[in-house]
One Martini backbone bead per residue (centre of mass of N, CA, C, O) as a GRO file, in nm:
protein
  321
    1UNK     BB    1  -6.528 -16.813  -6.026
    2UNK     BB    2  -6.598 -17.114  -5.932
    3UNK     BB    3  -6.739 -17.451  -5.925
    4UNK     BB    4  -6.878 -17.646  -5.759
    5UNK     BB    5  -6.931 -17.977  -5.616
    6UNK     BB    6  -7.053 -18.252  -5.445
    7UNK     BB    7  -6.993 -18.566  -5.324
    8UNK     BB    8  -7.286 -18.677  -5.381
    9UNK     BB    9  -7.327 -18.570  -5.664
   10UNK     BB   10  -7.061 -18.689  -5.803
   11UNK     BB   11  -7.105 -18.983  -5.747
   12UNK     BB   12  -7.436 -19.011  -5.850
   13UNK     BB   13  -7.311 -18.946  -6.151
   14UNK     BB   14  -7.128 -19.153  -6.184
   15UNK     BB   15  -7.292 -19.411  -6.125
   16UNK     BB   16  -7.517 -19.348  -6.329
   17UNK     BB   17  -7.296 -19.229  -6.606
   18UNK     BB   18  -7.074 -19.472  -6.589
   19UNK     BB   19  -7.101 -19.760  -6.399
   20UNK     BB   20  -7.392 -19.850  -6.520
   21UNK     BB   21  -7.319 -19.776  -6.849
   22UNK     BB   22  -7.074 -19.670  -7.025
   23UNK     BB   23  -6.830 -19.915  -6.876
   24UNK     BB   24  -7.026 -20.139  -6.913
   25UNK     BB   25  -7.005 -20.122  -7.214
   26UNK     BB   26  -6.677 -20.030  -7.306
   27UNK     BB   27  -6.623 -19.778  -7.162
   28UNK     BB   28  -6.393 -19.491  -7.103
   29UNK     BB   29  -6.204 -19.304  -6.817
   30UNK     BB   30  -6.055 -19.002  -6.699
   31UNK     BB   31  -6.068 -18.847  -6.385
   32UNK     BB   32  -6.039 -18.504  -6.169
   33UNK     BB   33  -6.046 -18.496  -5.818
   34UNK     BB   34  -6.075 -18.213  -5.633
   35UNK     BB   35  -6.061 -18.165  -5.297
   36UNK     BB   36  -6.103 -17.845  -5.128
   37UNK     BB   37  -6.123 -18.049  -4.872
   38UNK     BB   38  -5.983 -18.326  -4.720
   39UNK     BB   39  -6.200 -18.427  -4.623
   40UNK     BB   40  -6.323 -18.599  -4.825
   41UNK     BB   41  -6.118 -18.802  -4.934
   42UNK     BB   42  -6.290 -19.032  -4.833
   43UNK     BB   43  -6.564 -19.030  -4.917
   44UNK     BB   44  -6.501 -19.048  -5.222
   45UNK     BB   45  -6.355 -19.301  -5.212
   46UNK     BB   46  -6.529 -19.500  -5.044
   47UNK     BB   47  -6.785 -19.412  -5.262
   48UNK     BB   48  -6.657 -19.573  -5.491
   49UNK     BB   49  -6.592 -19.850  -5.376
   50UNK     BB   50  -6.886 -19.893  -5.373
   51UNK     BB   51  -7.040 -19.853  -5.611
   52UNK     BB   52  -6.851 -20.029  -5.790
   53UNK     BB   53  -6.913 -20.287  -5.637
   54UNK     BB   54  -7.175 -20.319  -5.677
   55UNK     BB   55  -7.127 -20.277  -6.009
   56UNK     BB   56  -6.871 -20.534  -5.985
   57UNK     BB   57  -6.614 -20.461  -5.988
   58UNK     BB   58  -6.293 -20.354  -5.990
   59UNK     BB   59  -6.087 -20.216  -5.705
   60UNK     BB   60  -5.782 -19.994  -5.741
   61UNK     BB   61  -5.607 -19.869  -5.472
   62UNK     BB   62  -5.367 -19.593  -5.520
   63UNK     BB   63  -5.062 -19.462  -5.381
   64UNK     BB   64  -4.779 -19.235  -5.383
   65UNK     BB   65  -4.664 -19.306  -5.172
   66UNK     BB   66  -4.624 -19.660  -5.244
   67UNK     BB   67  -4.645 -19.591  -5.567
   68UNK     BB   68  -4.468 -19.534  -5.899
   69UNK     BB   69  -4.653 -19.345  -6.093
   70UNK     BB   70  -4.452 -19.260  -6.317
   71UNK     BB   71  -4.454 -19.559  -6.350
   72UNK     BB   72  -4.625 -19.793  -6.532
   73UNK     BB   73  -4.563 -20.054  -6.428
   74UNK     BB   74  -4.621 -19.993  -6.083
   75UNK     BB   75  -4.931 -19.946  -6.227
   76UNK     BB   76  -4.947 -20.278  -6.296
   77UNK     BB   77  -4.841 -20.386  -6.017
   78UNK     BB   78  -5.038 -20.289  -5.818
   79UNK     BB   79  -5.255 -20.368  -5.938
   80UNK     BB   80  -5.220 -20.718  -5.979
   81UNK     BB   81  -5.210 -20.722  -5.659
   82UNK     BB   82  -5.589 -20.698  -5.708
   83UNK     BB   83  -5.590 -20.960  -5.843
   84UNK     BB   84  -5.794 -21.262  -5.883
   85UNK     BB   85  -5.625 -21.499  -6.098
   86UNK     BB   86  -5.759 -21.764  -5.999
   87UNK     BB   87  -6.022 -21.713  -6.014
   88UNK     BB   88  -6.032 -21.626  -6.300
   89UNK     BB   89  -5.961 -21.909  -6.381
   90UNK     BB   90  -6.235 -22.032  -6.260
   91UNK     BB   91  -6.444 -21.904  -6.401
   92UNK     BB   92  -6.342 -21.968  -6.726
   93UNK     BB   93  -6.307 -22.269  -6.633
   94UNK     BB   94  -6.672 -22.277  -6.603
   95UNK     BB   95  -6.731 -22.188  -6.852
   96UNK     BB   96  -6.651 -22.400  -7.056
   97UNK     BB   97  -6.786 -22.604  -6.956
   98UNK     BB   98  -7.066 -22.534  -6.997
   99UNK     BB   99  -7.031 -22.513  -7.289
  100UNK     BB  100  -6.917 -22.853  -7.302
  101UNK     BB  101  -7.174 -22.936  -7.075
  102UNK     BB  102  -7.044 -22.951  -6.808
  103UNK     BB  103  -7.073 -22.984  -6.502
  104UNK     BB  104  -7.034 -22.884  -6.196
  105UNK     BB  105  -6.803 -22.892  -5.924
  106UNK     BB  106  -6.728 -22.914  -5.641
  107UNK     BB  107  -6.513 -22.850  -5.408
  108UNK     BB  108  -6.204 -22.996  -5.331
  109UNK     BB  109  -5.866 -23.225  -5.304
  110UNK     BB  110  -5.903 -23.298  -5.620
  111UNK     BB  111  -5.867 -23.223  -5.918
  112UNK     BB  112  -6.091 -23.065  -6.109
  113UNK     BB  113  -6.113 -23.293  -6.336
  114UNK     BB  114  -6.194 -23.521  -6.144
  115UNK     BB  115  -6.404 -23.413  -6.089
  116UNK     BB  116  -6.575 -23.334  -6.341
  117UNK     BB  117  -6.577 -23.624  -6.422
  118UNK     BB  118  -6.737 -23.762  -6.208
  119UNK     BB  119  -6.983 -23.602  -6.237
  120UNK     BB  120  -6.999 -23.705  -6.545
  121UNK     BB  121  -6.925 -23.953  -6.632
  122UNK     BB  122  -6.605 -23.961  -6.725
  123UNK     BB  123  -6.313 -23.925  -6.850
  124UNK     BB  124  -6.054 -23.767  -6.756
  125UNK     BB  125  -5.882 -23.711  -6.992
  126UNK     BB  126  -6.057 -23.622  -7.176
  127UNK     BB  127  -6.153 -23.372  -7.047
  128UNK     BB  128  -5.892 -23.226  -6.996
  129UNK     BB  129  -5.846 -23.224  -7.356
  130UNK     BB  130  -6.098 -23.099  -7.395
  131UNK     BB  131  -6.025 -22.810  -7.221
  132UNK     BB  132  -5.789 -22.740  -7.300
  133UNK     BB  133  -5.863 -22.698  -7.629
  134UNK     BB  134  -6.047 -22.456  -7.527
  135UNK     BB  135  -5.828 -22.300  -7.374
  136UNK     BB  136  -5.666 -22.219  -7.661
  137UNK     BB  137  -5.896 -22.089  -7.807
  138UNK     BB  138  -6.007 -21.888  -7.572
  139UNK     BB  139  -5.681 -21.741  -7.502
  140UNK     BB  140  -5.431 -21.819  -7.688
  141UNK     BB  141  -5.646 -21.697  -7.991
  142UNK     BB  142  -5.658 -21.398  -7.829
  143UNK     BB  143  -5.550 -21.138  -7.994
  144UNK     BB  144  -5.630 -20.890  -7.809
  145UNK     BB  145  -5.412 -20.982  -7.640
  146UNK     BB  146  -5.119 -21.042  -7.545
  147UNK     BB  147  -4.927 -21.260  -7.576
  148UNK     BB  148  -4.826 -21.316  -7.312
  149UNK     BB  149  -5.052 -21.298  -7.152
  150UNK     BB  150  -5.207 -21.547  -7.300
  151UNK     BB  151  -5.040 -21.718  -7.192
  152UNK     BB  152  -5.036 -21.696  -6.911
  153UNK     BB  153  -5.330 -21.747  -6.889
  154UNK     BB  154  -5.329 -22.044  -6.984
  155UNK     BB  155  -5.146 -22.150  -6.789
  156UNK     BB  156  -5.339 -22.096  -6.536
  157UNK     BB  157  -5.608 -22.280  -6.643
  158UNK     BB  158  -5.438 -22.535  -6.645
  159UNK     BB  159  -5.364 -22.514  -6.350
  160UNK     BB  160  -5.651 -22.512  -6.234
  161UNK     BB  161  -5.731 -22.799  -6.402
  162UNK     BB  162  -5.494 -22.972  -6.260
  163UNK     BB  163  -5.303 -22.896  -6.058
  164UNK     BB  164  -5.104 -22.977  -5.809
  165UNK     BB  165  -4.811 -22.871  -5.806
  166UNK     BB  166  -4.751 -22.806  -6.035
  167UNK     BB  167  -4.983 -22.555  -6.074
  168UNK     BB  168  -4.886 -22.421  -5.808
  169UNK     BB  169  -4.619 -22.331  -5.954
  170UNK     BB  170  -4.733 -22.200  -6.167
  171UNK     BB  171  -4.886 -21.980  -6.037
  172UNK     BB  172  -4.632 -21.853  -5.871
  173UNK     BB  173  -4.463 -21.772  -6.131
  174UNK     BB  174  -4.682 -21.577  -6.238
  175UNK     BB  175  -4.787 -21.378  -6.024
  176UNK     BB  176  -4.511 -21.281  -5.955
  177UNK     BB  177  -4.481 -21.174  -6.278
  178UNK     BB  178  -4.756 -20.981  -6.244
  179UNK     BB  179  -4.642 -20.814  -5.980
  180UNK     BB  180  -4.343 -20.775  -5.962
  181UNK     BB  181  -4.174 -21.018  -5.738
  182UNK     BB  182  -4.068 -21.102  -6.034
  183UNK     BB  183  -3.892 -20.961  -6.319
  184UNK     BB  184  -3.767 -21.238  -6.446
  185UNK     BB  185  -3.737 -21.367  -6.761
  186UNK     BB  186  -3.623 -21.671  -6.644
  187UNK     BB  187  -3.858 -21.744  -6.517
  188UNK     BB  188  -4.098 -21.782  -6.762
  189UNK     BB  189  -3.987 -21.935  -7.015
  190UNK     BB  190  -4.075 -22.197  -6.979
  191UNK     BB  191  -4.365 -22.038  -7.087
  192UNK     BB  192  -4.298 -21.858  -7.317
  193UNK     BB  193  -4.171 -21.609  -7.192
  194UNK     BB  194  -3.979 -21.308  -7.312
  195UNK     BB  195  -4.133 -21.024  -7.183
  196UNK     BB  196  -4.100 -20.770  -7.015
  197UNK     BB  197  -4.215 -20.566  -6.764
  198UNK     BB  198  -4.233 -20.243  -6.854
  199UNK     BB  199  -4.263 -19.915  -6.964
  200UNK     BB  200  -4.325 -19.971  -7.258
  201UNK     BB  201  -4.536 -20.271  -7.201
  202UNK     BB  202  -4.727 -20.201  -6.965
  203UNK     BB  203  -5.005 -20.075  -7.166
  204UNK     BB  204  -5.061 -20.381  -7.293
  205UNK     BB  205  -5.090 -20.499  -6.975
  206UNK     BB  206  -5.351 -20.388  -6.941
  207UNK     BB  207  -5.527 -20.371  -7.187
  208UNK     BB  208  -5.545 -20.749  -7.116
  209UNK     BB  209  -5.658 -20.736  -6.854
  210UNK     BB  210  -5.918 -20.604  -6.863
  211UNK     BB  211  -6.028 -20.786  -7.066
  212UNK     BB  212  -6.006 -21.035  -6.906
  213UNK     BB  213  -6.206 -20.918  -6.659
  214UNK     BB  214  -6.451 -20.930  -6.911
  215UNK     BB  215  -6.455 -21.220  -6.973
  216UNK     BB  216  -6.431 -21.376  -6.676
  217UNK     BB  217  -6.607 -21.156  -6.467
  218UNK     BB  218  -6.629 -20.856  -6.517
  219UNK     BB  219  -6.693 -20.510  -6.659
  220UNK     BB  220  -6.426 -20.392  -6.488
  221UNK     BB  221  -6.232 -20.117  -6.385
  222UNK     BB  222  -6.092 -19.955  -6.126
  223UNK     BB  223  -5.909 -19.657  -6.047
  224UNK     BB  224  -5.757 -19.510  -5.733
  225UNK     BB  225  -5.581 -19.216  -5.736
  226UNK     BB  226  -5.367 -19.118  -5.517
  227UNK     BB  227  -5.172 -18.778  -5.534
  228UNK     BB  228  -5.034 -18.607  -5.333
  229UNK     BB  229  -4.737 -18.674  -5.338
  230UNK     BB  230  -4.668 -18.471  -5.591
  231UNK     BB  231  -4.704 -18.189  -5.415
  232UNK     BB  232  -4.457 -18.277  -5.242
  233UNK     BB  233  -4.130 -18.134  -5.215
  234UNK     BB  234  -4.051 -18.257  -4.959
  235UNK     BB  235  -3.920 -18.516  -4.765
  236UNK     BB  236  -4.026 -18.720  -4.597
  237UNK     BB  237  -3.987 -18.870  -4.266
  238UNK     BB  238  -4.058 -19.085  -4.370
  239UNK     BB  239  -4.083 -19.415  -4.593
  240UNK     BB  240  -4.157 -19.285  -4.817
  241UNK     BB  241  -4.232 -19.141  -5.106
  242UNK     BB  242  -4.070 -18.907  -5.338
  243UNK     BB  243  -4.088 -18.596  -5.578
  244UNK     BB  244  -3.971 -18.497  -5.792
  245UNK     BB  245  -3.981 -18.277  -6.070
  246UNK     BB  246  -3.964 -18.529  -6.291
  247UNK     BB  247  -4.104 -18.699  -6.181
  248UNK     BB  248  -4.408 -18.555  -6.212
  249UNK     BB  249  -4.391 -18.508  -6.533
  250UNK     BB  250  -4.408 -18.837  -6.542
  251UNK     BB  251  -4.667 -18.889  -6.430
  252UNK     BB  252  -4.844 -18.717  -6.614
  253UNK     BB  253  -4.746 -18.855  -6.878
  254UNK     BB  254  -4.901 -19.119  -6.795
  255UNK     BB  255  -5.191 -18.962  -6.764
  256UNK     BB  256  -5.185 -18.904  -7.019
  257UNK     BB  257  -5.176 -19.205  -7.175
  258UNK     BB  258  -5.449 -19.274  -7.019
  259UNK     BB  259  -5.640 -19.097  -7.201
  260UNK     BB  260  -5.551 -19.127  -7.526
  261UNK     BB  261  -5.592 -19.459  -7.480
  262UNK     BB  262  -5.899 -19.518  -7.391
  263UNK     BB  263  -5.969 -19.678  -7.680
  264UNK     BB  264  -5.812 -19.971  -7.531
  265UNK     BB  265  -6.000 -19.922  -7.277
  266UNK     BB  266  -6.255 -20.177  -7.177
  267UNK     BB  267  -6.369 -20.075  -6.877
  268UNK     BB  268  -6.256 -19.832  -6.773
  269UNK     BB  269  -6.177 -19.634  -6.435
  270UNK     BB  270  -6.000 -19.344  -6.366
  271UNK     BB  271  -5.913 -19.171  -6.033
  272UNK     BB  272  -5.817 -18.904  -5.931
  273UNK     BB  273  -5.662 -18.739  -5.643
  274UNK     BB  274  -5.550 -18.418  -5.587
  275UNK     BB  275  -5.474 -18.163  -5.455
  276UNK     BB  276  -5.530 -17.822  -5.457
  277UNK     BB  277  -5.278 -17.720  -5.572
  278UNK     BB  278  -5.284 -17.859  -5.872
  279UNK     BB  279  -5.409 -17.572  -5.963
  280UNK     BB  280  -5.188 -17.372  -5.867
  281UNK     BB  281  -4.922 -17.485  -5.874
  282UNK     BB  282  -4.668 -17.418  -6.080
  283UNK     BB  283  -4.448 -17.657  -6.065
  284UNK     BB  284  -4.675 -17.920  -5.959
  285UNK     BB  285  -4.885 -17.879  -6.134
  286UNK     BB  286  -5.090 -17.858  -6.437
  287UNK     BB  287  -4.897 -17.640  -6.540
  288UNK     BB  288  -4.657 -17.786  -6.592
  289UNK     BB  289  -4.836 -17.959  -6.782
  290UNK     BB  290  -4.957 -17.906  -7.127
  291UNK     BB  291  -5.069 -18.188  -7.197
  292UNK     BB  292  -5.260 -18.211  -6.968
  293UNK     BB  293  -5.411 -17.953  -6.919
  294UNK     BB  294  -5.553 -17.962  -7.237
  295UNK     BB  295  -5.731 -18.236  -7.108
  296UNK     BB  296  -5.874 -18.144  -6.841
  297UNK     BB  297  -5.878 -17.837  -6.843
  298UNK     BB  298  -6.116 -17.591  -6.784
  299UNK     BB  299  -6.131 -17.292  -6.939
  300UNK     BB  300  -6.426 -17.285  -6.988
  301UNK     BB  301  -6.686 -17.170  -6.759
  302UNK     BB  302  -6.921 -17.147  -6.562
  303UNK     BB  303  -7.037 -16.937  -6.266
  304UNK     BB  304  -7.319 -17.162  -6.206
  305UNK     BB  305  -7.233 -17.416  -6.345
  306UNK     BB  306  -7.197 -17.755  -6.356
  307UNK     BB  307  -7.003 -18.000  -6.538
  308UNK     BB  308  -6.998 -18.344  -6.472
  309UNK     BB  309  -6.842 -18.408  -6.710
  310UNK     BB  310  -6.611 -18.346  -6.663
  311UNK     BB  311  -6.278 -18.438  -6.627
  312UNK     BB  312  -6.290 -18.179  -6.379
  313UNK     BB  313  -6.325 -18.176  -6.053
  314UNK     BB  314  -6.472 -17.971  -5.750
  315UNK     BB  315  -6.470 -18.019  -5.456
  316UNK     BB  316  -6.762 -17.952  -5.219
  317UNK     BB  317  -6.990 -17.842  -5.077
  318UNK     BB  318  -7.286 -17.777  -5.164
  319UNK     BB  319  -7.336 -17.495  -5.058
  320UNK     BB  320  -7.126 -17.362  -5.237
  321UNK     BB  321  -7.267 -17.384  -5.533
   0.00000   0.00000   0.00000
């Protein structure tokens, strides 16, 4: 006999004892929830977004149908094109000001340094270069990041700082290859970054955005991971992605390394959600990768007590419990 959660228990003690205080603390989980009926499967997804949001997050959505979850590099280019680059350093360089004494100023059609100067009454030059120094201590030299992501942050709150036409390319052109819509290091190289975001190291950039994140504006990140199209063996008849069985053992390999790194990973949670087979299916299940299965699956539970901290909870009616 299974023991069920409902998904308003599971939902509320996510709430309680990880995202209000664990993970806004600077702690780390993968949990998976399994939905018993599919029926669930919005109720989760929607009420995970709903909390995280109230309690600050960020939340990136990712659908195994839509993106190469096997690739590390694709599940940090989908989270980044759910990032708010621009804001993230309009805030971070609303911070240094602050730090530096100077007054906020309003948005307007001038580049922000002289809207800045005007509000205090400084020059111009003077500030720019005084923010600018500002900038190069607390995120150039910010060895936590990796080295390329925090030169890019570096070029980016320089852009939001100086504004006008360089600025305005400056940011497209860091947005395009931290989202993968430009791969190439050649587009970059301007900016003295030389290291392509690919699967060996994206887990490097991905723990210096959260960290990012955390500095910048939020207290951590969310990732839901809709999982069902791993368990999909037949080519779906539209033109979504489907995944080989070879495919499926490395997409769990990921799920495995966001696992064991996640004392790298501060402020991070992060829910699979696939379908009720990942339990029971030899080829594409859980059962299929003892890697993944040894960290995750409860091999002893109670017959009649869930245990809402488990890795994996089987979600279903309260009335099942």
């Amino acid at each position: 006999m299974s023991t069920f959660i409902g998904p308003a228990g599971w939902l509320n003690f996510i709430d309680r004892e990880y995202l209000r205080t664990f993970v806004r603390e600077g702690g780390s989980a993968v949990k998976f929830a399994v939905p018993l009926d599919e029926a669930w499967r919005r109720e989760i997804f929607d009420g995970l977004t709903k909390l995280a949001g109230e309690a600050g997050y960020l939340v990136a959505r990712i659908d195994a149908a839509e993106t190469k979850v096997h690739l590390a590099d694709e599940i940090f280019f989908r989270t980044a094109e759910q990032v708010p680059w621009q804001i993230l350093s309009r805030k971070f360089v609303a911070r240094l000001a602050a730090e530096s004494g100077y007054q906020w100023a309003e948005d307007g059609d001038e580049p922000l340094y002289l809207r800045l100067a005007e509000r205090n009454q400084v020059d111009p030059q003077m500030l720019l270069l005084d923010l600018k120094k500002a900038i190069g201590n607390k995120v150039f030299k910010e060895h936590r990041l990796s080295r390329d992501f925090r030169v890019a942050m570096t070029h980016l709150c320089i852009a939001e700082l100086s504004g006008g036409p360089d600025g305005s390319t400056t940011v497209s052109i860091l947005t395009d290859w931290l989202t993968g819509r430009n791969k190439a290091v050649s587009a970059v190289k301007p900016y003295h970054i030389f290291r392509k975001i690919n699967r060996t190291t994206a887990r490097y950039f991905f723990e210096s955005m959260i960290r990012w994140l955390r500095v910048a504006a939020y207290p951590g990140l969310v990732v839901l991971l809709d999982a069902r199209r791993l368990m999909l063996a037949h080519k779906p008849d539209d033109l979504s992605l489907s995944y080989s069985k070879a495919a499926v053992l490395d997409a769990y390999e990921v799920l495995r390394q966001f696992i064991d790194g996640a004392d790298n990973l501060e402020g991070f949670f992060m829910v699979v959600l696939p379908d009720f087979s990942f339990l029971e299916d030899p080829g594409r299940g859980i059962g299929a990768y003892e890697a993944l299965k040894f960290r995750v699956f409860d091999e002893i539970r109670d017959r009649n007590l869930v245990n809402p901290m488990a890795s994996l909870a089987r979600i279903s009616d309260a009335r099942e419990e």
